[in-house]
C-alpha positions in Angstrom: 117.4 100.1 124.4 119.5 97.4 122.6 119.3 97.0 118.7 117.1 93.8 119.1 114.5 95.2 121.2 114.3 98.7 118.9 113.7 95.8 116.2 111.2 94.3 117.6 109.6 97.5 119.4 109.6 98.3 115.1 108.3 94.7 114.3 105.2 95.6 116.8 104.5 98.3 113.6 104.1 96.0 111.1 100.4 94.7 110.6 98.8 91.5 109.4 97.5 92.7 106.1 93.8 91.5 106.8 93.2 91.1 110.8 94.8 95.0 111.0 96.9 93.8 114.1 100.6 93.6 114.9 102.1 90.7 114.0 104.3 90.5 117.1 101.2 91.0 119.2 99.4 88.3 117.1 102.6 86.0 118.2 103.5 85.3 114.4 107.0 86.5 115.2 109.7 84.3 116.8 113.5 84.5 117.7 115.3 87.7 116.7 119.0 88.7 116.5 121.3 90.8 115.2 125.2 89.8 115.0 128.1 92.3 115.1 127.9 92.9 111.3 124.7 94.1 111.4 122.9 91.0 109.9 119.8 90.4 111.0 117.8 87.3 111.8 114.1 86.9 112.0 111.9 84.4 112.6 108.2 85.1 111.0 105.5 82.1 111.6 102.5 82.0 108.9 99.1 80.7 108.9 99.7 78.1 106.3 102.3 78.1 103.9 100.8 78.9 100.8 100.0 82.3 102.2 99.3 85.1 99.0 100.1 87.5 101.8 103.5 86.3 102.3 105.4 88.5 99.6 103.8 91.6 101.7 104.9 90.4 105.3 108.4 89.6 104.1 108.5 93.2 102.4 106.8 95.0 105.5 108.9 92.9 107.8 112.5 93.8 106.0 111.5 97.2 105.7 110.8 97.8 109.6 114.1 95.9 110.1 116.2 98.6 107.3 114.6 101.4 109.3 117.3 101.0 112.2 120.3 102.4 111.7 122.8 99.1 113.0 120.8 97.0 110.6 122.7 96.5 107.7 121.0 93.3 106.0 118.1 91.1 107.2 117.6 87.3 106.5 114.0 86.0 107.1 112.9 82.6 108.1 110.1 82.3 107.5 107.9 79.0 109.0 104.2 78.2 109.6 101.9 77.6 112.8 101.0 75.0 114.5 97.5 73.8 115.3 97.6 75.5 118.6 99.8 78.6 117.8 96.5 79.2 115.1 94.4 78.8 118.1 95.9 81.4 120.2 96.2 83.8 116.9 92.5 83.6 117.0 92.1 84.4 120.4 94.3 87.1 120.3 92.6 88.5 117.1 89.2 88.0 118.7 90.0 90.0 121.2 91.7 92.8 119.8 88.4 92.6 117.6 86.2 93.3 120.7 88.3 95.9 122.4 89.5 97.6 119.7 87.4 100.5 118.3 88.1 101.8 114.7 89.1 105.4 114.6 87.7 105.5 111.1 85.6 104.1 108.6 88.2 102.5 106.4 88.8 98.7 107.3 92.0 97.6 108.0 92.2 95.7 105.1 91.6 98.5 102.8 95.2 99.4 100.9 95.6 103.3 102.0 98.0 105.0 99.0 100.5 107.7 100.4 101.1 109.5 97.4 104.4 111.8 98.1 107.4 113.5 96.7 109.6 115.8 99.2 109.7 118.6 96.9 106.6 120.7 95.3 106.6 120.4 91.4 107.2 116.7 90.5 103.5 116.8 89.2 101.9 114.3 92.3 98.4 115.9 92.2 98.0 114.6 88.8 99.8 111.5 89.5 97.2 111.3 92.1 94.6 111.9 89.8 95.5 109.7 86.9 95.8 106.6 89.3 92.7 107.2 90.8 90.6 107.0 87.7 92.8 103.9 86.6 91.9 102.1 89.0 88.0 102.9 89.0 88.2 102.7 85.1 89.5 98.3 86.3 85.8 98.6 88.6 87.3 99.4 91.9 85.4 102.1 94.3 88.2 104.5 95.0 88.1 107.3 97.7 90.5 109.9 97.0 91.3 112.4 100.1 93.2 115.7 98.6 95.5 116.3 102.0 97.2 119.1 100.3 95.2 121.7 102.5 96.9 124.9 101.3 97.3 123.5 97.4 94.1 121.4 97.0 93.8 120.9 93.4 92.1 116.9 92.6 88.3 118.8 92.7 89.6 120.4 89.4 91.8 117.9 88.2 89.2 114.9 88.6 85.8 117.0 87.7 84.5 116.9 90.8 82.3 119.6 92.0 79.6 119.7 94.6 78.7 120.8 98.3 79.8 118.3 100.6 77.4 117.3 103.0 76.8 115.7 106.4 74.9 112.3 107.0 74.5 110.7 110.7 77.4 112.8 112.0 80.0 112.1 108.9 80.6 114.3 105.9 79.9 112.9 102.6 82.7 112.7 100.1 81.3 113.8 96.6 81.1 110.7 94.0 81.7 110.3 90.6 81.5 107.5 88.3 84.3 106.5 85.9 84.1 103.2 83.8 82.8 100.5 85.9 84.2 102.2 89.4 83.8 105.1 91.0 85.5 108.1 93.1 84.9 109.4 96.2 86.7 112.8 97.0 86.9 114.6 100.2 88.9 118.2 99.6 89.2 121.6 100.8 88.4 122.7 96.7 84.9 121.2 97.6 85.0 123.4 100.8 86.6 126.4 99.7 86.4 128.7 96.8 89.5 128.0 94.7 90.8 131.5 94.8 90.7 131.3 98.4 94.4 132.0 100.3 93.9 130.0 103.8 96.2 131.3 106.5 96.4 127.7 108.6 98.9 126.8 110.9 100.1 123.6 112.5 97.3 122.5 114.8 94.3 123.8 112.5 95.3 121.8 109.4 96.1 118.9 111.4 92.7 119.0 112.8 91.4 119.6 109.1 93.1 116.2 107.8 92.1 114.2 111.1 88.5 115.2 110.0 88.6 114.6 106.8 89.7 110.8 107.7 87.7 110.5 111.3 84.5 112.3 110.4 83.6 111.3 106.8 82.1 108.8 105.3 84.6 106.1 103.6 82.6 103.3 103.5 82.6 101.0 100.5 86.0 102.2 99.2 88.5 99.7 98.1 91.4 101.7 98.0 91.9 105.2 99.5 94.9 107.4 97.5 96.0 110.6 100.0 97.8 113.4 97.9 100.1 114.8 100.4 102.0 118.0 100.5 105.7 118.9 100.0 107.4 117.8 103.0 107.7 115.6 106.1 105.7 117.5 108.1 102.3 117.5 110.3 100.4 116.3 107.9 102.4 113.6 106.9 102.3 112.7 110.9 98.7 113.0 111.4 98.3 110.7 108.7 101.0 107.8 109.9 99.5 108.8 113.4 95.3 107.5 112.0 96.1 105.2 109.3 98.8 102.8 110.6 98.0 100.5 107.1 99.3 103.3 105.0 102.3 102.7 102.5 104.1 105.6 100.4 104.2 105.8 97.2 107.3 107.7 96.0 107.1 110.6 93.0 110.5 112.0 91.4 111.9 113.6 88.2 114.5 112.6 86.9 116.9 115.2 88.1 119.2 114.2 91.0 117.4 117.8 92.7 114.2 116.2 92.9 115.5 112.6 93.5 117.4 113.5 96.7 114.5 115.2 98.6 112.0 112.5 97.4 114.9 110.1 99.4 113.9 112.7 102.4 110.4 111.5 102.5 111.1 108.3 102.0 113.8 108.3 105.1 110.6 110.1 106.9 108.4 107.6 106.1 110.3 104.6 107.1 111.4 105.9 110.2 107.7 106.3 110.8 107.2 102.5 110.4 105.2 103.9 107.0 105.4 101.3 104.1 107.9 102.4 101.3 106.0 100.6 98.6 107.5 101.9 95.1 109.0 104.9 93.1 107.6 106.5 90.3 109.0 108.5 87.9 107.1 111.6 86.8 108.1 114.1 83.4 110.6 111.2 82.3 112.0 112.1 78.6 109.6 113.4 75.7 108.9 111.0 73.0 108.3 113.5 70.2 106.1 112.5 67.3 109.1 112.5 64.8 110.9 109.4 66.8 113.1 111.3 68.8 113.6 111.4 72.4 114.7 114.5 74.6 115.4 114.2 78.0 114.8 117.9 78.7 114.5 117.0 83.4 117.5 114.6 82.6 117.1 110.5 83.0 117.5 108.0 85.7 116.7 110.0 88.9 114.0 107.4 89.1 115.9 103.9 88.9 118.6 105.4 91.2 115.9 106.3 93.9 114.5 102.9 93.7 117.5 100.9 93.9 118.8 103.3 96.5 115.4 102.7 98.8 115.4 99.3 97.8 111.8 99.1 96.0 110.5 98.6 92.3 110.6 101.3 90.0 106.6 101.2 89.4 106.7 103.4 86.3 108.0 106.1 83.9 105.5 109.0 82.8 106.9 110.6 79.8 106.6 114.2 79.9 103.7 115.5 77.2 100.7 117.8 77.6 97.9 115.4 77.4 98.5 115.4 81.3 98.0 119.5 81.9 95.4 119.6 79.3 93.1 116.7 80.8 93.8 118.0 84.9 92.9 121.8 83.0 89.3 120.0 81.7 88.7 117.8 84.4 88.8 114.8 82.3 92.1 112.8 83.3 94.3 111.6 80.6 94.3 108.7 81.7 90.6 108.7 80.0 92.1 108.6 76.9 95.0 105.7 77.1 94.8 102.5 75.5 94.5 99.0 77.1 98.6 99.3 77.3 98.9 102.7 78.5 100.8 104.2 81.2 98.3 105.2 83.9 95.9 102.1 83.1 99.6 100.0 83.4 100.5 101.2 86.9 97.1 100.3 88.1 97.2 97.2 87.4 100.9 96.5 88.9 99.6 97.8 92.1 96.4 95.8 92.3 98.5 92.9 91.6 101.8 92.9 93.2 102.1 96.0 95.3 98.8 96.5 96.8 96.3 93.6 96.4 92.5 95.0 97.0 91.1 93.0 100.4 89.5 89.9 99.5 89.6 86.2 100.0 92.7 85.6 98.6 94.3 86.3 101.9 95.7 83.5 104.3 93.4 84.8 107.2 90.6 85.6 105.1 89.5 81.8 105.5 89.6 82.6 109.6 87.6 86.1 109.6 84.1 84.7 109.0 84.2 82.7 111.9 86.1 85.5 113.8 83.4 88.2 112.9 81.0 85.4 114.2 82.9 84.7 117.1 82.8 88.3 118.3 79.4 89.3 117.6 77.7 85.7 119.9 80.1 87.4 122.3 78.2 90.2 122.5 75.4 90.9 125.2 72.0 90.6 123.6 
């Protein structure tokens, strides 16, 4: 295979944000090449130019190009479609519509968070957490699935306790209200005694987190956060495998240990056409109450990663206890923070620029009424 088919075999991975289909299948995607250099060229064709999605194709669309290894810059053209290229978007959409069964209950248009760091120890779980409760605190419904199956720890760290339950064939996560959201939590700390040592292997904990996605309940949710393991391995898979929508979110210290196996996952995730969507730096220096700073895991593992991966540096958590106290209690620290604080910050960066809840902002949003409607008077009555 040439260079320009393997980027457009990795174009056929990226998805319109709302309609939850390729972009190269939807025929939004025109003339491709790649010169000697390594420079390449493509052409992307919007719905109308004003499109608030546009900042997320461009990104999705450079970062499937990056993922090959000739690739060494990418210029986008970007254009918009004619009256009868719209048409045949619709038809191609209302068909994919019809003959497309979801594997899950999470829309396509629902932002899916892979929270992940390469390395155990950089404090994701409560990362995880934090975030999770930020966003609910802003009123979103959050489902939070704790994919960690041998270190589950968010039923603790959230306050979530309960016996998880089946309804109509699909297990239901366990709820809890925070501000004017909520979270729902699927994890093996709801199923398991916390003491408990499971001896899984390979095939059984993928099946676990293939349940935990295909057989539960997600409905409502506007975002979904997944707390993933150490590593780049069958979890991580089984996840890029079910949710193709998913992006990564990054966690580092600031030591150049835990910043080069954090570039690991993020190599992983890219070559698995997952979304690298932004780096955050977790245990950056203590601010001590006396006006001093001490940099006890070093500085700046966090702005290297992100200028090395080519994504925004989403935040900096100084290192302080609040964090371990309020995961020991159950009662996040983010529960605590001020309008201007850290966690309550990042949420509302990623609900505005890196990943926008589904709504009608979108450019196809105007076309998915009369798509739904289009699909369901085809229908036999």
């Amino acid at each position: 295979m040439n260079a320009v088919d393997e980027l457009r075999e990795r174009l056929g991975q990226v998805l319109d944000p709302e309609l939850g289909a390729s972009i190269v299948e939807l025929g939004m995607v025109g003339d491709v090449a790649i010169d000697e250099g390594g420079h390449a060229v493509v052409h992307v064709a919007l719905t109308t130019s004003g499109c608030p999605l546009r900042a997320q194709i461009e990104r999705d669309v450079r970062e499937a190009a990056l993922s090959i290894e000739s690739v060494k810059s990418v210029e986008l053209a970007m254009g918009v479609m004619d009256p009868a290229a719209k048409a045949a978007l619709m038809q191609r959409a209302r068909t994919i519509a019809q003959t497309r069964a979801p594997l899950t209950t999470i829309p396509y248009q629902t932002p899916v968070l892979m929270i992940a760091s390469g390395k155990g120890g950089v404090g994701k779980s409560s990362v995880t957490a934090n975030l999770a409760v930020a966003l609910a605190q802003q009123g979103h419904a959050v489902g939070v699935l704790d994919a960690d199956i041998w270190g589950f720890s968010l039923s603790r760290l959230l306050g979530i306790e309960g016996e998880v339950k089946a309804r109509d064939g699909k297990m239901q996560p366990i709820e809890r209200e925070f501000g004017e959201g909520s979270i729902k939590l699927l994890s093996m700390g709801l199923l398991a005694d916390e003491d408990q040592a499971l001896l899984w292997r390979g095939l059984i904990v993928q099946k676990a987190v293939a349940q935990f996605i295909e057989d539960a309940d997600w409905s409502g949710i506007q975002y979904l956060l997944i707390d993933t393991p150490p590593g780049t391995g069958d979890i991580a898979m089984t996840l890029a495998r079910l949710l193709p929508q998913m992006g990564q979110i990054v966690v580092t210290t600031p030591t150049r240990a835990a910043q080069r196996v954090a570039a690991r996952a993020a190599d992983f995730a890219r070559k698995s056409n997952i979304r690298v969507l932004g780096v955050i730096e977790n245990m950056s220096p203590l601010r001590c109450s006396c006006g001093e700073t001490h940099a006890l895991f070093g500085e700046g593992g966090g702005h290297e990663l992100s200028n090395e991966l080519g994504v925004p540096l989403l935040c900096e958590i100084p290192l302080g206890h609040e964090i371990a106290a309020g995961g020991d209690s159950g009662e996040p620290a983010v529960l605590l923070e001020g309008e201007h604080g850290t966690f309550t910050t990042l949420a509302r960066k990623i609900v505005r620029d890196v990943a926008p809840p589904a709504g009608a902002q979108g450019c196809t949003a105007r076309m998915l009424d009369s798509l739904e409607r289009a699909v369901e008077n085809s229908q036999p009555s």
